[in-house]
PDB file with one MODEL, atoms N, CA, C and O in Angstrom:
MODEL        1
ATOM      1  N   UNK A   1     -35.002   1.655  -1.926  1.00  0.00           N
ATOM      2  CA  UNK A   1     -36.101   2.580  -1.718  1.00  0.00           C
ATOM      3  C   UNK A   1     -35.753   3.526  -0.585  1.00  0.00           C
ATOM      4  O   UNK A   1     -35.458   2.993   0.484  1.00  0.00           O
ATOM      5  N   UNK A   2     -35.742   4.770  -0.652  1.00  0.00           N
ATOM      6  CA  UNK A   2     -35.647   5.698   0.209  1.00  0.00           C
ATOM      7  C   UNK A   2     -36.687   5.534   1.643  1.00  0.00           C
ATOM      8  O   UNK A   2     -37.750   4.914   1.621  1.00  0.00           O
ATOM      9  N   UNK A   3     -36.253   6.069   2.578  1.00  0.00           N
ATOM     10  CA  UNK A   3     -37.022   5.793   3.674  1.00  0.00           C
ATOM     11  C   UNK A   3     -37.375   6.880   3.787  1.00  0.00           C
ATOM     12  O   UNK A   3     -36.673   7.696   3.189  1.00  0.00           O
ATOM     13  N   UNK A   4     -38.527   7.412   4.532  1.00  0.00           N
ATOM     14  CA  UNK A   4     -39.183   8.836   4.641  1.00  0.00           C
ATOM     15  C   UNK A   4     -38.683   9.394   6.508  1.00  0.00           C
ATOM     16  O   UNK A   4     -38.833   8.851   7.603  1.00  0.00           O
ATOM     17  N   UNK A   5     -38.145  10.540   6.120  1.00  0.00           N
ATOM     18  CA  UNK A   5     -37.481  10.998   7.669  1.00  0.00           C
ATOM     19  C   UNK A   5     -38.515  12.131   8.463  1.00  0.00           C
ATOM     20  O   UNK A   5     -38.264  13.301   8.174  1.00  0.00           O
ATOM     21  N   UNK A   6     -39.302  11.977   9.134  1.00  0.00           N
ATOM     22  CA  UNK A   6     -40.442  12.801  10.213  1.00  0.00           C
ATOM     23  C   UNK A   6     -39.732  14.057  10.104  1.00  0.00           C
ATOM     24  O   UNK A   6     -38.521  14.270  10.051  1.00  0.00           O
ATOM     25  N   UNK A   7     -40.789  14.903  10.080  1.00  0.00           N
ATOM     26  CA  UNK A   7     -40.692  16.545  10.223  1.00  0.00           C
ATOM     27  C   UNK A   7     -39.359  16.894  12.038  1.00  0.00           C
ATOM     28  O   UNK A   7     -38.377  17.633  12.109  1.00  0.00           O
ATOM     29  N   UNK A   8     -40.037  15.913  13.225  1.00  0.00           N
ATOM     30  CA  UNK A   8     -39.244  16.112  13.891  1.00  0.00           C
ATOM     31  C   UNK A   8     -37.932  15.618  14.012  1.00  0.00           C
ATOM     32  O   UNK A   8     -37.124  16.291  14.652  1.00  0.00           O
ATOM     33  N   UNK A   9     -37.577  14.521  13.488  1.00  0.00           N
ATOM     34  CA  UNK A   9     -36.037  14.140  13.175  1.00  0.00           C
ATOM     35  C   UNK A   9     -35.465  15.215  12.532  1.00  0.00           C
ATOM     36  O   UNK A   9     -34.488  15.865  12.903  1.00  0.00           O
ATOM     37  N   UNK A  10     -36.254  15.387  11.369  1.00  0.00           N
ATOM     38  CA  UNK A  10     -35.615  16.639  10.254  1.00  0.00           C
ATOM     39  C   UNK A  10     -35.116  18.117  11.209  1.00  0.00           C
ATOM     40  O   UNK A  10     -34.045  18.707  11.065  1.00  0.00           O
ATOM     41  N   UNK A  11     -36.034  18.420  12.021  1.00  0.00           N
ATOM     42  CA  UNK A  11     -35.876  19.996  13.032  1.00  0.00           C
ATOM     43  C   UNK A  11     -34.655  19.552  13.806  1.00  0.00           C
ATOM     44  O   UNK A  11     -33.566  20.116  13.698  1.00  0.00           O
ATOM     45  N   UNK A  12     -34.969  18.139  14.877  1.00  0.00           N
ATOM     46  CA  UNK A  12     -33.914  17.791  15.635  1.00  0.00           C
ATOM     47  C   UNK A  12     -32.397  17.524  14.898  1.00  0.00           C
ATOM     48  O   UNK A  12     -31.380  17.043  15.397  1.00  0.00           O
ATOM     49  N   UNK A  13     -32.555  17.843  14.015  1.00  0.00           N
ATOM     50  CA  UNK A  13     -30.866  17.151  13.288  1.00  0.00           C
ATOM     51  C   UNK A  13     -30.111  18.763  12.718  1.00  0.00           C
ATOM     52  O   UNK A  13     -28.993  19.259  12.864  1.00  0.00           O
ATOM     53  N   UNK A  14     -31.380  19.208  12.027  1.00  0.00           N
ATOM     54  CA  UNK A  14     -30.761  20.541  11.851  1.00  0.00           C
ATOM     55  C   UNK A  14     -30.573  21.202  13.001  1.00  0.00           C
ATOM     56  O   UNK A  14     -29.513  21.827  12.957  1.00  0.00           O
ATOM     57  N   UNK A  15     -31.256  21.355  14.201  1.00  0.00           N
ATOM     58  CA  UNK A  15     -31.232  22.489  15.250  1.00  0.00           C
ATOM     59  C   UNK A  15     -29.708  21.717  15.960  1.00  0.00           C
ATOM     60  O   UNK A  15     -29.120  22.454  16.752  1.00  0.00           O
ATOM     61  N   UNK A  16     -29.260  20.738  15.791  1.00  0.00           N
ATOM     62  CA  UNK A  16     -27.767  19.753  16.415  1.00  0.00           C
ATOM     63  C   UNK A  16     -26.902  20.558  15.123  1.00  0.00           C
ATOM     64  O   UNK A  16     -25.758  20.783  15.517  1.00  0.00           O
ATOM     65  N   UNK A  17     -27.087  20.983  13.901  1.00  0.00           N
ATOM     66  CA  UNK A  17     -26.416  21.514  13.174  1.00  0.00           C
ATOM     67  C   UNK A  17     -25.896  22.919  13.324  1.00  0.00           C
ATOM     68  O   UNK A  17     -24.815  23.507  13.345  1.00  0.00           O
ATOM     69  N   UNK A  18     -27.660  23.270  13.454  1.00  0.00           N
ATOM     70  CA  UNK A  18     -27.426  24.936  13.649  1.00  0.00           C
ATOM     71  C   UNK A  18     -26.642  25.601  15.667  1.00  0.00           C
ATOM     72  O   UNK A  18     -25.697  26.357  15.890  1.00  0.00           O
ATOM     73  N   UNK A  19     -27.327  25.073  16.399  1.00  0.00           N
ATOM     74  CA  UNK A  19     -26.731  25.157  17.428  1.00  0.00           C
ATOM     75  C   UNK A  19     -26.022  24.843  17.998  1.00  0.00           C
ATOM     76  O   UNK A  19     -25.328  25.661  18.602  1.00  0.00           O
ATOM     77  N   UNK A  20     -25.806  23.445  18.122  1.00  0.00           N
ATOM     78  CA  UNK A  20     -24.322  22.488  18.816  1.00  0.00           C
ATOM     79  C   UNK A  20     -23.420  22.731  18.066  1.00  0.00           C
ATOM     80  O   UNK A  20     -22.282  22.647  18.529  1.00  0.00           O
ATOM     81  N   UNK A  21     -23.590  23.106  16.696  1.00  0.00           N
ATOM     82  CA  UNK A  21     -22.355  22.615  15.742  1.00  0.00           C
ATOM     83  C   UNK A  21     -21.688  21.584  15.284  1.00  0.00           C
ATOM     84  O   UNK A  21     -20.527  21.230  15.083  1.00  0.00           O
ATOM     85  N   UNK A  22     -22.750  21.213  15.180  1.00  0.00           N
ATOM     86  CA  UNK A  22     -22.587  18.920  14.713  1.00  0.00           C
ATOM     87  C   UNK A  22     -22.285  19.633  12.969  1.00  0.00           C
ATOM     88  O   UNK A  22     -22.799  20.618  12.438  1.00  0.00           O
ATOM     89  N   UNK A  23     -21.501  18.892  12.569  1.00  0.00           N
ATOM     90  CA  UNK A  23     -21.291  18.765  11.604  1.00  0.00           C
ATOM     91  C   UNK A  23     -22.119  18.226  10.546  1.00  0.00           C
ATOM     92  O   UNK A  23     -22.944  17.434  11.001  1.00  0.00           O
ATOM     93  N   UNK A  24     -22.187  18.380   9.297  1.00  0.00           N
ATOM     94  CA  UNK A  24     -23.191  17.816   8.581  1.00  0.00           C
ATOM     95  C   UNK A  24     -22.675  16.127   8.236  1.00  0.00           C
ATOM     96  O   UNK A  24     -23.406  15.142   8.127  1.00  0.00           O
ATOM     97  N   UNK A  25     -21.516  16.183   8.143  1.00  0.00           N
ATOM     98  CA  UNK A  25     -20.938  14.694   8.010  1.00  0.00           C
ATOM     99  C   UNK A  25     -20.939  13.549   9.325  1.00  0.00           C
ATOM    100  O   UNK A  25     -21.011  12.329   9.176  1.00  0.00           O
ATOM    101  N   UNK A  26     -20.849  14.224  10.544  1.00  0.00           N
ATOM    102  CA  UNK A  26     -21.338  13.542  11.611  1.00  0.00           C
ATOM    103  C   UNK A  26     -22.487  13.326  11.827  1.00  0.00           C
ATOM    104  O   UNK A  26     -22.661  12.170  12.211  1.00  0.00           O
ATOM    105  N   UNK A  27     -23.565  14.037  11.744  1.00  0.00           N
ATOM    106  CA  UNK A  27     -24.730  13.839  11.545  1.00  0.00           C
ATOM    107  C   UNK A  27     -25.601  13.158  10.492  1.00  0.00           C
ATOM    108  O   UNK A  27     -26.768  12.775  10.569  1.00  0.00           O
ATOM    109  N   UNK A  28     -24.750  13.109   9.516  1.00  0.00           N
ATOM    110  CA  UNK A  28     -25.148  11.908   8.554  1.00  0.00           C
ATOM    111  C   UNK A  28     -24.484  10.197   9.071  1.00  0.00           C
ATOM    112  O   UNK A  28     -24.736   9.097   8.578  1.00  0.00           O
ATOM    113  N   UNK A  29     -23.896  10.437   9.827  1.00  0.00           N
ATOM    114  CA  UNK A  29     -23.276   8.933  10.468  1.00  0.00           C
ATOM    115  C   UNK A  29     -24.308   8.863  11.293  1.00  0.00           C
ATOM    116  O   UNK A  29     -25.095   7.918  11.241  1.00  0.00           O
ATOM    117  N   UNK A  30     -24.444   9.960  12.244  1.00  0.00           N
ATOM    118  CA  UNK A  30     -24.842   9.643  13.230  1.00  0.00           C
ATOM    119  C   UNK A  30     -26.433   9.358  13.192  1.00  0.00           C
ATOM    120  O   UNK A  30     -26.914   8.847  14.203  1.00  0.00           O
ATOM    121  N   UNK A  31     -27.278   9.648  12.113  1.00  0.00           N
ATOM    122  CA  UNK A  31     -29.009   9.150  11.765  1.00  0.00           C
ATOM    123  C   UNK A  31     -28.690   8.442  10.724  1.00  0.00           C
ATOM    124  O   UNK A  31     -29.709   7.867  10.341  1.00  0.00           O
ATOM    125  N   UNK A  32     -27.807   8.190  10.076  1.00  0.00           N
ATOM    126  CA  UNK A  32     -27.837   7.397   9.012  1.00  0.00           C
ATOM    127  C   UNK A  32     -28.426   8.087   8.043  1.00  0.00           C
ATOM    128  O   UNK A  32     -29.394   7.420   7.677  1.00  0.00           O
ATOM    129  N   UNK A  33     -28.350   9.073   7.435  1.00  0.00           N
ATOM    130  CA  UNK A  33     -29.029  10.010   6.737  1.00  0.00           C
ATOM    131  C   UNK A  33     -27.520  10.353   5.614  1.00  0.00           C
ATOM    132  O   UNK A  33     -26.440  10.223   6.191  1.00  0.00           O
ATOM    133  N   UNK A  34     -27.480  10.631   4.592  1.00  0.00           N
ATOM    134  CA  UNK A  34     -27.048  10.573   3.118  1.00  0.00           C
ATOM    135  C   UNK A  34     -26.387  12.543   3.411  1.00  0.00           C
ATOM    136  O   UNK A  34     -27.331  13.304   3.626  1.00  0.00           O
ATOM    137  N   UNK A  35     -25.228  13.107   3.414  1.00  0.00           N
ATOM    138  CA  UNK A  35     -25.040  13.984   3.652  1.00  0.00           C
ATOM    139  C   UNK A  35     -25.659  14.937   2.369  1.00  0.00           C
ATOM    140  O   UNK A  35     -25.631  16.163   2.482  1.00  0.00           O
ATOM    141  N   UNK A  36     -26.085  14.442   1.435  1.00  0.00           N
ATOM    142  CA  UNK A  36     -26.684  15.404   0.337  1.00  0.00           C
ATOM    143  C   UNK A  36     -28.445  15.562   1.188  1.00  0.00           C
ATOM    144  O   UNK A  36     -29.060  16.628   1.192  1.00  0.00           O
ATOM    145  N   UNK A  37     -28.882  14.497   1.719  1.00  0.00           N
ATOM    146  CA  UNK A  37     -30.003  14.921   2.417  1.00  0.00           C
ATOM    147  C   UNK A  37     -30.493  16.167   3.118  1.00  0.00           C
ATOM    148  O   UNK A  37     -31.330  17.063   3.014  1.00  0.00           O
ATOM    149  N   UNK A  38     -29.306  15.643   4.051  1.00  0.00           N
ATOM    150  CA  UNK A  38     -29.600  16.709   5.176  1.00  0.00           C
ATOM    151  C   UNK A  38     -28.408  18.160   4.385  1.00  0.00           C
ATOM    152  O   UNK A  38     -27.684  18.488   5.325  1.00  0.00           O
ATOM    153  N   UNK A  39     -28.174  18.683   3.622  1.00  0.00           N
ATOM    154  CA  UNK A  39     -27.755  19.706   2.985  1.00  0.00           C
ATOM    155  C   UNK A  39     -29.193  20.232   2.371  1.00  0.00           C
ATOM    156  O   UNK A  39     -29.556  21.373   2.653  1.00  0.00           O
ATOM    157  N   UNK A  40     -29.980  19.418   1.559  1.00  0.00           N
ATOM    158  CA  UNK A  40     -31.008  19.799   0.600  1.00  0.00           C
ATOM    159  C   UNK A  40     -31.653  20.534   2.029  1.00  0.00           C
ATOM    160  O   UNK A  40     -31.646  21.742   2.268  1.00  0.00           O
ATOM    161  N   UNK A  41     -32.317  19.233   3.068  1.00  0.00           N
ATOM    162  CA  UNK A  41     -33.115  19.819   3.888  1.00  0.00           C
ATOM    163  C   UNK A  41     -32.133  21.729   4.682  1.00  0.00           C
ATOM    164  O   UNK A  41     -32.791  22.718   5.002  1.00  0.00           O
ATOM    165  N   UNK A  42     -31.133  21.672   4.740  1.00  0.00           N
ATOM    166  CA  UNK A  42     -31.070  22.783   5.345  1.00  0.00           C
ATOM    167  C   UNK A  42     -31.059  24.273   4.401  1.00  0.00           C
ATOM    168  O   UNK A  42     -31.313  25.434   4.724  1.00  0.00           O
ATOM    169  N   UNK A  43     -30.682  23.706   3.219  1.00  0.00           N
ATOM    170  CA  UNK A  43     -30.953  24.807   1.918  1.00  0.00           C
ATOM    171  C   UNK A  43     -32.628  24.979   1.606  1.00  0.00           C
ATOM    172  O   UNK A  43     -33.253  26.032   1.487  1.00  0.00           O
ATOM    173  N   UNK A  44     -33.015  23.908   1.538  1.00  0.00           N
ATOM    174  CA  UNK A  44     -34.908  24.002   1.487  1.00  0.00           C
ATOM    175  C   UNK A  44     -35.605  25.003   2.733  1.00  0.00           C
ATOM    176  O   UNK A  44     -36.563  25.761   2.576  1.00  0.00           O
ATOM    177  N   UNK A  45     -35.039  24.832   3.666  1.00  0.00           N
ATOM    178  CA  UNK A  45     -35.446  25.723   5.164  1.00  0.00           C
ATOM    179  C   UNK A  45     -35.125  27.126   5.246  1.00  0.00           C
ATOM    180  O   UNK A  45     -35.858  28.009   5.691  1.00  0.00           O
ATOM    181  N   UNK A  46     -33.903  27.257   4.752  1.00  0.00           N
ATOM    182  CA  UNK A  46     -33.528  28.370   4.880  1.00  0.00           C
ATOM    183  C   UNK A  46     -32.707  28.857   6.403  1.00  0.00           C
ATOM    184  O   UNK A  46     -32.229  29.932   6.767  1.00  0.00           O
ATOM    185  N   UNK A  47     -32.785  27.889   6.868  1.00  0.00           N
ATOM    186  CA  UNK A  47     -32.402  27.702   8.784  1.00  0.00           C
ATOM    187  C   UNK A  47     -30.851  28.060   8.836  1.00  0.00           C
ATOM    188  O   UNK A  47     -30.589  28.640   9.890  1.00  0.00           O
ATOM    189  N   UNK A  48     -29.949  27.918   8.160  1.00  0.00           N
ATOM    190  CA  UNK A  48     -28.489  27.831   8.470  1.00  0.00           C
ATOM    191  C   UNK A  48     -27.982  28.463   7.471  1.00  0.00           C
ATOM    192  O   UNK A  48     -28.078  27.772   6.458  1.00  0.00           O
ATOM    193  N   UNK A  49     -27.353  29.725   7.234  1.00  0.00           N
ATOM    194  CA  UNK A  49     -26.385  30.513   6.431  1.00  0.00           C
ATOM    195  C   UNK A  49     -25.531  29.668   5.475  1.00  0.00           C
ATOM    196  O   UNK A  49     -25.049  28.748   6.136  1.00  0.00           O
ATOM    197  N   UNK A  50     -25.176  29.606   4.294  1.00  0.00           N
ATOM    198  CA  UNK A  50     -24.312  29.010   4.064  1.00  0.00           C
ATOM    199  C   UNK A  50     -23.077  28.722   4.370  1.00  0.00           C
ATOM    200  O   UNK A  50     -22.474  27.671   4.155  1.00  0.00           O
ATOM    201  N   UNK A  51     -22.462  30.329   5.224  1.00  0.00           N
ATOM    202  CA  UNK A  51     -21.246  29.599   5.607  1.00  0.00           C
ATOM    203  C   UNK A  51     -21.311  29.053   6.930  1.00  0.00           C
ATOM    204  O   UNK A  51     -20.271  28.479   7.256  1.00  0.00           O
ATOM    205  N   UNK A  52     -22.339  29.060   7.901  1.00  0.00           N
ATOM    206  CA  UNK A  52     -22.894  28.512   9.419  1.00  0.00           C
ATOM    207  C   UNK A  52     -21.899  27.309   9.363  1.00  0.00           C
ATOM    208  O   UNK A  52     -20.828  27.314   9.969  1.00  0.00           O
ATOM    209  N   UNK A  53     -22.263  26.460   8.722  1.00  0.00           N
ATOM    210  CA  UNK A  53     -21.687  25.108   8.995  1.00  0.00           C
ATOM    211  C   UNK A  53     -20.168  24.796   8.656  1.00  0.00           C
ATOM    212  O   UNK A  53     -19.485  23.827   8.990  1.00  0.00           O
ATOM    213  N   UNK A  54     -19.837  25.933   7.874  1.00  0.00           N
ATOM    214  CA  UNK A  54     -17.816  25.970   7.719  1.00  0.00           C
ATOM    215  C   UNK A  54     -17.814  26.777   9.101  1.00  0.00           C
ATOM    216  O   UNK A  54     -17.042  26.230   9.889  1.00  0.00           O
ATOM    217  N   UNK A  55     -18.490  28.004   9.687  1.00  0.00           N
ATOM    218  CA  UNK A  55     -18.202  28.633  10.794  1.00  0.00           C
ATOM    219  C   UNK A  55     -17.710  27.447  11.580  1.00  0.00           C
ATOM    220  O   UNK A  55     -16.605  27.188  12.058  1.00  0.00           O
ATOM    221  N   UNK A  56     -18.973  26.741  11.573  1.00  0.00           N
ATOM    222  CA  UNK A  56     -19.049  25.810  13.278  1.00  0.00           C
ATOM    223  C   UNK A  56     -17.582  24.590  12.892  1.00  0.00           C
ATOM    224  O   UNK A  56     -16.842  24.176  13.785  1.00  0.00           O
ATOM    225  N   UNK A  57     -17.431  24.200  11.428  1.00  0.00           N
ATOM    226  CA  UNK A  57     -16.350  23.172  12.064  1.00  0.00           C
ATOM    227  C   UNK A  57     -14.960  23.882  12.343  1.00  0.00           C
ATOM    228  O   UNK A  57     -14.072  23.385  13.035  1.00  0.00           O
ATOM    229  N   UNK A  58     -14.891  25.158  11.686  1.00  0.00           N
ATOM    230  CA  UNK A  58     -13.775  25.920  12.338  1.00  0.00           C
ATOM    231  C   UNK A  58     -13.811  26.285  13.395  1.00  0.00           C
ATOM    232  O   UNK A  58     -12.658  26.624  13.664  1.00  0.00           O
ATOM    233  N   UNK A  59     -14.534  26.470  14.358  1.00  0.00           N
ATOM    234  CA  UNK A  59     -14.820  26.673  15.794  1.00  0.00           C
ATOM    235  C   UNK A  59     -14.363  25.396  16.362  1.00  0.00           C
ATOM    236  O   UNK A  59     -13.470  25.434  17.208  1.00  0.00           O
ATOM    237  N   UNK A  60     -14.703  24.636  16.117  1.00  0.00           N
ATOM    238  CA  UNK A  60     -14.539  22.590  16.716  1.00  0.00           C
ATOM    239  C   UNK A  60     -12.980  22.662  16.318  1.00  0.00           C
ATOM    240  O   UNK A  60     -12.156  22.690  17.232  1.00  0.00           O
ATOM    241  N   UNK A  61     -12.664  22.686  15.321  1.00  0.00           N
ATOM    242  CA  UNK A  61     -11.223  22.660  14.803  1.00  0.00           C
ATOM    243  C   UNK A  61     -10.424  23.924  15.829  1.00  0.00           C
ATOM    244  O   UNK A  61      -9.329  23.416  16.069  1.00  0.00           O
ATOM    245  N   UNK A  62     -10.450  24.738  16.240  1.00  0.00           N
ATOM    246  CA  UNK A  62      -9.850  25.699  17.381  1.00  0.00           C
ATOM    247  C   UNK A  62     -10.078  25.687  18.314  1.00  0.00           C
ATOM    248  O   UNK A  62      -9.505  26.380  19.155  1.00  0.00           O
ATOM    249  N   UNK A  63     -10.889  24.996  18.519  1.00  0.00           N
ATOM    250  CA  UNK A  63     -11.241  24.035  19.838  1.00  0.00           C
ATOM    251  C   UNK A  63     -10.170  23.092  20.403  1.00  0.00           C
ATOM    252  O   UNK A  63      -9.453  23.062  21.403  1.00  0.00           O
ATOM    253  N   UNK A  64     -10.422  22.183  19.099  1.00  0.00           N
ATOM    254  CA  UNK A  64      -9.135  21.142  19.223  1.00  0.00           C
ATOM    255  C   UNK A  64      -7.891  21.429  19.441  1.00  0.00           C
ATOM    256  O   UNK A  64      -7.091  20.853  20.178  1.00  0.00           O
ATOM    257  N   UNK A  65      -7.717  22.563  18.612  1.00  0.00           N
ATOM    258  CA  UNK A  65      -6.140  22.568  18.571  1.00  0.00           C
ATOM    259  C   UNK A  65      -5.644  23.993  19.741  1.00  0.00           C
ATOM    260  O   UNK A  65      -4.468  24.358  19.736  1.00  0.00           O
ATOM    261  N   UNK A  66      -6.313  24.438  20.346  1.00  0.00           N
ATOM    262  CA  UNK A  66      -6.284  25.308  21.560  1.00  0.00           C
ATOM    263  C   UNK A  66      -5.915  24.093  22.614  1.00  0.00           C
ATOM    264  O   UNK A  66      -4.910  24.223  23.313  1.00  0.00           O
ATOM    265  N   UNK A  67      -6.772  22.855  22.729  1.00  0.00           N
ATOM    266  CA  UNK A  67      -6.299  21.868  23.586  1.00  0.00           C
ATOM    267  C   UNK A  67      -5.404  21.256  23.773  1.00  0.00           C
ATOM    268  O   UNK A  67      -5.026  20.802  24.853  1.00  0.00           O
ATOM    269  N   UNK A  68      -4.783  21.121  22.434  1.00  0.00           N
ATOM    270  CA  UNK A  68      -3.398  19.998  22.117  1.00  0.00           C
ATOM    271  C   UNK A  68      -2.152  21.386  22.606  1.00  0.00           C
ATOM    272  O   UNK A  68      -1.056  21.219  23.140  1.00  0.00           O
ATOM    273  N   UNK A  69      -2.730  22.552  22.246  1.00  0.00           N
ATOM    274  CA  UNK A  69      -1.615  23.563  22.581  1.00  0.00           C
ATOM    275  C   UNK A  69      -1.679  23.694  23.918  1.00  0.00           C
ATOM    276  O   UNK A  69      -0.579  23.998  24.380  1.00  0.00           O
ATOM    277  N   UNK A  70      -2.845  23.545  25.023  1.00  0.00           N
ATOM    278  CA  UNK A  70      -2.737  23.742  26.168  1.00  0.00           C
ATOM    279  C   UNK A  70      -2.084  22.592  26.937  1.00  0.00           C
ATOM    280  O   UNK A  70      -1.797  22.657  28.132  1.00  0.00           O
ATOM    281  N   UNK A  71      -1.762  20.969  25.725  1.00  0.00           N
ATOM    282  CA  UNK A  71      -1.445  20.290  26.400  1.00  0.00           C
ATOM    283  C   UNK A  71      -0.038  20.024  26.954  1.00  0.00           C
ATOM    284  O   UNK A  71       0.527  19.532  27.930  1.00  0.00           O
ATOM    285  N   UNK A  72       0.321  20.898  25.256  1.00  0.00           N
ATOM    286  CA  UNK A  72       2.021  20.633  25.008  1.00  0.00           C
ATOM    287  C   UNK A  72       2.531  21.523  25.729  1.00  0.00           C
ATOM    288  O   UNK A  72       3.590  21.241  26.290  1.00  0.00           O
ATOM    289  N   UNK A  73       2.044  22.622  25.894  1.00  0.00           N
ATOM    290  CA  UNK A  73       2.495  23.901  26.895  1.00  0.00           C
ATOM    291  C   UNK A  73       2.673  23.044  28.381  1.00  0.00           C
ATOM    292  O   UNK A  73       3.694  23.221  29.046  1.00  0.00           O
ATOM    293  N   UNK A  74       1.881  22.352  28.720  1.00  0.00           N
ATOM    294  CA  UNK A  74       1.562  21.717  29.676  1.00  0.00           C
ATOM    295  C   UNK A  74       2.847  20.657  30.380  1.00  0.00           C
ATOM    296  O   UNK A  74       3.293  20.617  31.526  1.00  0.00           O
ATOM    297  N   UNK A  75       3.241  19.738  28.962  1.00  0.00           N
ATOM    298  CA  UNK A  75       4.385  18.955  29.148  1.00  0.00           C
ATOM    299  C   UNK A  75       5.209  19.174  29.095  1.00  0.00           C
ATOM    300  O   UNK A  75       6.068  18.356  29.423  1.00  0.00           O
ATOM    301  N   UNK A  76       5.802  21.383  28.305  1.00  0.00           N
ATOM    302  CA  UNK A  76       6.988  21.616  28.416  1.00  0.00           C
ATOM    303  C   UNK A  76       7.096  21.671  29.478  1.00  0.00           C
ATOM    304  O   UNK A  76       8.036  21.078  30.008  1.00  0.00           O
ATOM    305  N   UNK A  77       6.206  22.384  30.218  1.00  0.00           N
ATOM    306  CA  UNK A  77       6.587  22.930  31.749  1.00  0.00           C
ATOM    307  C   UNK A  77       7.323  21.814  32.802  1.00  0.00           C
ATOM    308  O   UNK A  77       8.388  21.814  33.419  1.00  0.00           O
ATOM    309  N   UNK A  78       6.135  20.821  32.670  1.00  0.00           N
ATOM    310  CA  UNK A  78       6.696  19.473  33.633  1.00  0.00           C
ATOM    311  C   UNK A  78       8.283  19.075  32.856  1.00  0.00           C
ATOM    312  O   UNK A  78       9.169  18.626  33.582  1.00  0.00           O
ATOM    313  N   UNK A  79       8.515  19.251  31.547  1.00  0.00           N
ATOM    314  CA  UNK A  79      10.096  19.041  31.407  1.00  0.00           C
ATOM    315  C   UNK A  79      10.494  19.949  31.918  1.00  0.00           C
ATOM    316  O   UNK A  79      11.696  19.722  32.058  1.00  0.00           O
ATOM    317  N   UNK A  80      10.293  20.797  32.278  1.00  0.00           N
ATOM    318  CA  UNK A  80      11.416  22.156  32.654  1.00  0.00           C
ATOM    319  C   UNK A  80      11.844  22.219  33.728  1.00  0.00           C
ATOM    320  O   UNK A  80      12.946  22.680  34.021  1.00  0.00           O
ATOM    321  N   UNK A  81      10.703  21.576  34.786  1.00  0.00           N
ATOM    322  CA  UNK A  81      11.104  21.507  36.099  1.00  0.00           C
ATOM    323  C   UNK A  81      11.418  20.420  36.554  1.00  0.00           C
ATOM    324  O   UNK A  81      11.558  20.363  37.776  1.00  0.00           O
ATOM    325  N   UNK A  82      11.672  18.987  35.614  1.00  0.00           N
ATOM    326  CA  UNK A  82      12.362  17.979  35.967  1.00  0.00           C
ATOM    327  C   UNK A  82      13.774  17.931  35.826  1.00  0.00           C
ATOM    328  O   UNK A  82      14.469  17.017  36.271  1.00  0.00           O
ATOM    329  N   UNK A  83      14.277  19.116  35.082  1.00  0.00           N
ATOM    330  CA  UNK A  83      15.408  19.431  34.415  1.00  0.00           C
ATOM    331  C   UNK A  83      16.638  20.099  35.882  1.00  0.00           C
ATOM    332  O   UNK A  83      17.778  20.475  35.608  1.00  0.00           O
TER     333      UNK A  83
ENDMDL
END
């Protein structure tokens, strides 16, 4: 049997979607919520663009990998000057 999810869980999960850039798949881990759920609810609202949520994990994803590049840049250097 489906469980019924409050108007404010529903706002609070999308507005972690639309603004933080939570992912829709993390956010289904993270309330325990069915990722076709919380898709219907953000297509039913009208709140988030369709491509909003590919925007935001490509943002997180160049995020990431800006870091791993700032890291390796990081460890050539310390080789260079141990050299």
């Amino acid at each position: 049997m489906a469980r019924r999810i409050d108007s404010e869980t529903k706002e609070r999960i999308i507005k972690k979607i639309k603004s933080e850039g939570l992912s829709v798949m993390d956010a289904s881990r993270e309330f325990n919520i069915s990722n076709n759920t919380i898709y219907g609810w953000i297509g039913a609202r009208g709140t988030v663009e369709p491509g909003l949520v590919e925007m935001n994990k490509l943002k997180r994803e160049n995020n990431e990998l800006k870091q791993i590049i700032g890291s390796l840049t990081l460890n050539m250097e310390r080789g260079k000057k141990n050299c």
